[in-house]
C-alpha positions as CSV (number, residue, x, y, z in Angstrom):
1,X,-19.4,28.8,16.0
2,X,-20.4,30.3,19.2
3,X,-19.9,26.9,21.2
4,X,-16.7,26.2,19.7
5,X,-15.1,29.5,20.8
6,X,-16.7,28.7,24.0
7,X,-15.2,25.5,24.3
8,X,-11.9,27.2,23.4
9,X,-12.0,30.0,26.0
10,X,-12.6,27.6,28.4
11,X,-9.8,24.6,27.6
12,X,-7.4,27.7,27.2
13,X,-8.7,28.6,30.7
14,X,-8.2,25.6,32.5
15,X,-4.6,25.2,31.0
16,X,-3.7,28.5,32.1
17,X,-5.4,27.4,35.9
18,X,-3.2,24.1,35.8
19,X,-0.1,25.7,34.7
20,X,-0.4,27.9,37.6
21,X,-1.1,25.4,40.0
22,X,1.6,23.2,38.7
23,X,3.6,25.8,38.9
24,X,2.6,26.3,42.4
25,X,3.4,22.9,43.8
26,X,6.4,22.9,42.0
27,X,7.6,25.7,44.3
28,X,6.0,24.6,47.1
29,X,7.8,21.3,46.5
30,X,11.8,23.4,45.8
31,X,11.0,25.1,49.4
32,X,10.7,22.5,51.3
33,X,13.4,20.2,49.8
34,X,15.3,23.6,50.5
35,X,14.0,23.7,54.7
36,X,14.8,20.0,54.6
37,X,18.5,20.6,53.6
38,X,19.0,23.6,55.9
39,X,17.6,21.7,58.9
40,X,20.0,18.3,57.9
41,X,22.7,21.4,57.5
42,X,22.0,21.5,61.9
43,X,23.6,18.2,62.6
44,X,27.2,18.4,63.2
45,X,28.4,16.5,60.9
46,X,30.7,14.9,63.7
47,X,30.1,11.5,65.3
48,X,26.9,11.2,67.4
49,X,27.6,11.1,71.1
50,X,27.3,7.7,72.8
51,X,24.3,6.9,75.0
52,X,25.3,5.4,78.4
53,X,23.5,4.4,81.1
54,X,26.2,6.6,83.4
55,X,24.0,9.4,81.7
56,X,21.2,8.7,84.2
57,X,22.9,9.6,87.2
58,X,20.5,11.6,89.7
59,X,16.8,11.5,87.2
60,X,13.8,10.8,88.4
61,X,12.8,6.9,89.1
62,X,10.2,7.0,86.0
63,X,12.6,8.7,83.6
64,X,15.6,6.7,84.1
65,X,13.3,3.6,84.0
66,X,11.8,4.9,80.1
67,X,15.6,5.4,79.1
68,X,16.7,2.0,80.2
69,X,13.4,0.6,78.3
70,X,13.6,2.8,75.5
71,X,17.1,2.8,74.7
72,X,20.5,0.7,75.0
73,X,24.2,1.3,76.2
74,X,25.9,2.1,73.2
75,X,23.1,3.8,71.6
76,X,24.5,6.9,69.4
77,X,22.6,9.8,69.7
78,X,19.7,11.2,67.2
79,X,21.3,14.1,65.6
80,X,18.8,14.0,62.4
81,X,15.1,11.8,62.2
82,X,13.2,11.3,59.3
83,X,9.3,9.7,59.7
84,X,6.8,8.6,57.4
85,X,3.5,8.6,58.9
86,X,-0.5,8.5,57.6
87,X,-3.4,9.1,60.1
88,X,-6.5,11.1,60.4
89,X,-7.4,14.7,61.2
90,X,-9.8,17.1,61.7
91,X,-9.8,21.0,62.3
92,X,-13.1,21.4,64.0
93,X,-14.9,18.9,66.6
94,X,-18.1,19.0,63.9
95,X,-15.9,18.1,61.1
96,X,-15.6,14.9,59.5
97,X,-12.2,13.0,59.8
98,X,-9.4,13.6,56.9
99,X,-6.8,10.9,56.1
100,X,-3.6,12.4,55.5
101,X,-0.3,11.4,55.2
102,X,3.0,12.9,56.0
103,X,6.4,13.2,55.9
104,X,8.4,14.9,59.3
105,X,12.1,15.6,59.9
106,X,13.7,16.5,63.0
107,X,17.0,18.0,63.9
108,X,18.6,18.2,67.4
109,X,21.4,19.7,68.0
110,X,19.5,22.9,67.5
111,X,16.0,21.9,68.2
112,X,13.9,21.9,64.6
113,X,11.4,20.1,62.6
114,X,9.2,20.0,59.2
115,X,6.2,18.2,59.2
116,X,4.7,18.0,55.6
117,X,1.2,16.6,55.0
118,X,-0.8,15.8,52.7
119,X,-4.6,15.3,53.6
120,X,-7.7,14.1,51.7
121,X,-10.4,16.3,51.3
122,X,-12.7,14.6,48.6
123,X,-12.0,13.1,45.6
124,X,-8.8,14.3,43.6
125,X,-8.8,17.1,46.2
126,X,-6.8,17.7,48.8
127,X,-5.0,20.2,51.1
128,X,-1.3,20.6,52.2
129,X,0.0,21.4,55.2
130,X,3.4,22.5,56.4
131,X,4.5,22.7,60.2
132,X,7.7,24.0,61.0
133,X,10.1,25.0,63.8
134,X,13.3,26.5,63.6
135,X,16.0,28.8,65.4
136,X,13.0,29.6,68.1
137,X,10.3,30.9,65.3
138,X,7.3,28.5,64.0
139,X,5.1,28.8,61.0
140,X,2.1,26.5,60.2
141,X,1.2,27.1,56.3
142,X,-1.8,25.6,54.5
143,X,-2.2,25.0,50.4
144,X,-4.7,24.1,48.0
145,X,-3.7,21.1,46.3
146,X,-0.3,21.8,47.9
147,X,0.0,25.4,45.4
148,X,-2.7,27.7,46.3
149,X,-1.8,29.4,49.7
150,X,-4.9,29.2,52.4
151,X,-3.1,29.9,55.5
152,X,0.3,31.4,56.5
153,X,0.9,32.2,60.6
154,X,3.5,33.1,62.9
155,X,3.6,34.3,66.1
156,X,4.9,34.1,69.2
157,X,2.6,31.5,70.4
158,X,3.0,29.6,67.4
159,X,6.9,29.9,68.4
160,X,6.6,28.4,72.2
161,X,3.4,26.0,70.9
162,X,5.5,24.4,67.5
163,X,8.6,24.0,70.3
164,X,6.5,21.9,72.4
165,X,5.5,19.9,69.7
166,X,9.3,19.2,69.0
167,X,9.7,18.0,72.6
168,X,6.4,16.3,72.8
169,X,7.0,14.5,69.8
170,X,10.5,13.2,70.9
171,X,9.4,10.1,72.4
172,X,10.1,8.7,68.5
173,X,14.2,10.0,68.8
174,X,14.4,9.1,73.0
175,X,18.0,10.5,73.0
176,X,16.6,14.2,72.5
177,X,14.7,14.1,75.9
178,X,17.9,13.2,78.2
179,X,19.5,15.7,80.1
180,X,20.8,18.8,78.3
181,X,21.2,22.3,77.9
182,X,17.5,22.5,76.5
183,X,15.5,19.7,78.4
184,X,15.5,20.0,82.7
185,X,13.7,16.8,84.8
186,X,11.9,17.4,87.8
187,X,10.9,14.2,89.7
188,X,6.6,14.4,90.9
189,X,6.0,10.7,92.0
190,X,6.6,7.0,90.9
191,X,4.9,7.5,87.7
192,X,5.0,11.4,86.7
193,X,7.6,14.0,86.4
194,X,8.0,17.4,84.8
195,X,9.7,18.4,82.3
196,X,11.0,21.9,81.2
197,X,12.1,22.8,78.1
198,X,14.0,25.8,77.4
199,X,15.5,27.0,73.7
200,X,16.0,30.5,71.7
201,X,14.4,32.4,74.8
202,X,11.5,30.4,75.0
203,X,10.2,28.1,78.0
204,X,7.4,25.5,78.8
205,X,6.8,22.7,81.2
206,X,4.6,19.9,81.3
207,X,4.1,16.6,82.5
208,X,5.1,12.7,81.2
209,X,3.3,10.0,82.6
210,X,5.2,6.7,82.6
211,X,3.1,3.2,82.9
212,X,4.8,-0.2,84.8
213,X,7.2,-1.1,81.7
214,X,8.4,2.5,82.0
215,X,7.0,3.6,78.9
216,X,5.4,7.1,78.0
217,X,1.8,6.9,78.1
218,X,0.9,10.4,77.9
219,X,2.2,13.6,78.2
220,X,0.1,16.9,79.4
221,X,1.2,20.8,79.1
222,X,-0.7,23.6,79.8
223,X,1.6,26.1,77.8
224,X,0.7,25.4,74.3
225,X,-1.5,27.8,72.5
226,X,-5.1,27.4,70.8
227,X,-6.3,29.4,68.1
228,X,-9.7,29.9,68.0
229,X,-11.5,32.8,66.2
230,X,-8.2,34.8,65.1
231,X,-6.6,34.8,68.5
232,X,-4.7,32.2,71.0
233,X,-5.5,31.0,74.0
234,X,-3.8,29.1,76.7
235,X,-5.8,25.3,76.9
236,X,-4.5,22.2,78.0
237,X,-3.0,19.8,75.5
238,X,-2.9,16.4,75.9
239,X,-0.6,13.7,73.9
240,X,-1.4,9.9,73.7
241,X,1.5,7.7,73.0
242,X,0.9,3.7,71.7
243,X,1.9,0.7,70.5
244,X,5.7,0.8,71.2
245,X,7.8,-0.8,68.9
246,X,12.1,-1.2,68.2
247,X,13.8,0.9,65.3
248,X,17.8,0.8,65.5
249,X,17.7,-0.5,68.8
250,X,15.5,2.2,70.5
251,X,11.5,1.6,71.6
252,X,9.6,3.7,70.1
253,X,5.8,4.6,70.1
254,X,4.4,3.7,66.4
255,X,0.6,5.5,67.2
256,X,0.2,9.3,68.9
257,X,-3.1,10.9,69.2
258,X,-3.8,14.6,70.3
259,X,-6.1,16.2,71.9
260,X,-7.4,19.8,73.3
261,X,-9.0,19.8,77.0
262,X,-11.6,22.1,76.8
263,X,-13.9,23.9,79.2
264,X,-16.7,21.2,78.6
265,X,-15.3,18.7,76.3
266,X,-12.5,17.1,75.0
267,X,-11.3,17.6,71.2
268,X,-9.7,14.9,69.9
269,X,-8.2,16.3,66.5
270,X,-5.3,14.0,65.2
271,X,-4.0,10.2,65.2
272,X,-0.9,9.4,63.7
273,X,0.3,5.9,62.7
274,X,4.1,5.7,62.4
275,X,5.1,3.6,59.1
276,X,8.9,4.7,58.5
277,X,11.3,6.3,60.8
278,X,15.3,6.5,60.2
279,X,18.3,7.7,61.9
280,X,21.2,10.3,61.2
281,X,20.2,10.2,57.4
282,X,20.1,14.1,56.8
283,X,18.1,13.8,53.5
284,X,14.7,14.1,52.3
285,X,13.1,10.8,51.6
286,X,12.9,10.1,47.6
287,X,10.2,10.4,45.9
């Protein structure tokens, strides 16, 4: 009699723990269909501007080189990105590497993304991670099973770090990275210039390296924050870009790979394999 109640308590127990984590990732689901929709809400709604190459009047040799390589006359502006993407990751050097994959959606007419991931942690576990930038604030939020909240932050270095991530991730929508009100060029040599960004009161610079082809082979900024031990720190950040492919017209990169340069080593923590990437379709992808 004992064992049976027992055995009850604990089936009633473990229904009671999935309900609540259903429930859980059901919400965490809703919210971000609901940051999805707001950030598609950012594109005009008007006809994307045309790309010429008249547009490159007075850049930097290397840059207007990349934008005649990576895109076309006639080539309508990115106003709204959508990626599907599956890689590896790890949070600490020591630690072993995670697959993941991911979903990412970028809007430009006001700066913004959503990066949602999904990454193996052993089997039938894994953790969910959202990254997201928007109106000049970032948050980076991390879930058990994609329902049990491990991590919530915001700062102001997660602000200026998520907005370089928005910039140094643009090499997979080209048109965001020409001349505006938010991106400044600044010519170095024949095969690096600087780049400024500037948005909702924030700035930060860094540096695009182009190769022969005039394609972006890395890109280096030493404005993006590290958090390490409850507080952030200034380190060098370093973003690989490979493997260039054509979507819609436009060469892309279809690998990236990050990395922290450290004192004494460098900490390479993510590669990302591009599988999906469409343009001006301001909806989540269906599931």
């Amino acid at each position: 009699m004992f064992f049976k109640i027992l055995l009850a308590i604990i089936v009633i127990v473990l229904l009671i723990i999935g309900i609540l984590f259903g429930t859980g990732y059901m919400m965490f689901n809703k919210y971000i269909t609901q940051e999805i929709k707001q950030l598609a809400d950012l594109a005009s709604g008007e006809l994307p501007p045309i790309f010429t190459y008249d547009d490159l009047e007075g850049l930097p040799e290397p840059v207007e080189t990349y934008f005649k390589y990576a895109l076309r006359s006639g080539q309508e502006d990115v106003q709204f990105a959508r990626l599907k993407q599956t890689g590896v990751f790890k949070s600490q050097e020591a630690a072993d590497w995670n697959y993941m994959e991911a979903e990412q959606y970028f809007a430009t007419e006001d700066p913004a993304f959503i990066w949602i991931a999904r990454m193996k942690a052993a089997p039938l576990i894994w953790i969910g991670a959202m990254d997201k930038y928007s109106g000049g604030k970032g948050n980076l939020t991390i879930k058990f099973l994609s329902a049990l909240t491990i991590r919530s932050a915001s700062s102001k270095e997660i602000n200026i770090s998520e907005m370089i991530r928005f910039f140094a991730e643009a090499p997979w929508f080209p048109t965001a990275l020409l001349p505006s009100r938010y991106v400044t060029w600044e010519e170095i040599d024949e095969t690096r210039a600087q780049i400024t960004f500037s948005a909702h009161d924030l700035s930060a610079t860094g540096v695009f390296y182009f190769n022969d082809q005039g394609q972006i082979e890395k890109f280096i900024t030493y404005d993006r924050y590290r958090e390490s031990g409850g507080r952030y720190y200034k380190e060098q950040w370093t973003g690989y870009y490979k493997d260039y492919q054509e979507f819609n017209g436009m060469r892309i990169p279809t690998k990236l790979e990050a990395e922290w340069n450290l004192e004494n080593w460098d900490f390479k923590y993510i590669s990302v394999n591009l599988k999906d990437v469409q343009y001006n379709v301001p909806t989540r992808f269906e599931k």
